[in-house]
C-alpha positions as CSV (number, residue, x, y, z in Angstrom):
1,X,35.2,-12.1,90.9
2,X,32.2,-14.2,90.5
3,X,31.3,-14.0,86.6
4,X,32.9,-14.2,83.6
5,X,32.2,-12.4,80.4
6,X,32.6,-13.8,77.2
7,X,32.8,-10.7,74.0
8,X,32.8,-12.2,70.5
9,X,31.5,-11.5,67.4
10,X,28.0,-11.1,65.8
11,X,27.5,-13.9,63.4
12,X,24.5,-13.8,60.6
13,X,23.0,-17.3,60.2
14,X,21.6,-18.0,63.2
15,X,23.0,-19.8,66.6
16,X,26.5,-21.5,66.7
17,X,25.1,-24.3,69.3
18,X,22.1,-24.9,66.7
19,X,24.4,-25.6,64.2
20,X,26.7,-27.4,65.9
21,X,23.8,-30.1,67.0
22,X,22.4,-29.8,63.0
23,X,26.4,-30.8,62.1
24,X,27.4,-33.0,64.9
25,X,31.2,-31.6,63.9
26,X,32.5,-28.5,62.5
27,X,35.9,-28.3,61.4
28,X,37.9,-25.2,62.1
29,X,37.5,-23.7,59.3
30,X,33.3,-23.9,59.1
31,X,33.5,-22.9,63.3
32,X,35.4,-19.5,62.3
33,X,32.9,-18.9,59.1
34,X,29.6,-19.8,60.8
């Protein structure tokens, strides 16, 4: 009961986080197609 586990996708393109801070702001749509 001490960790958590996150699943999700594989996504081509390289790192969410590094493209948030590249962006500063995604809108939904460009967060579910990055």
């Amino acid at each position: 009961k001490k960790y958590i586990y996150i699943v999700m996708d594989y996504c081509e393109g390289g790192e969410l986080f590094a493209r948030i801070v590249e962006e500063q702001t995604l809108t939904e749509a460009e967060a579910g197609s990055t």
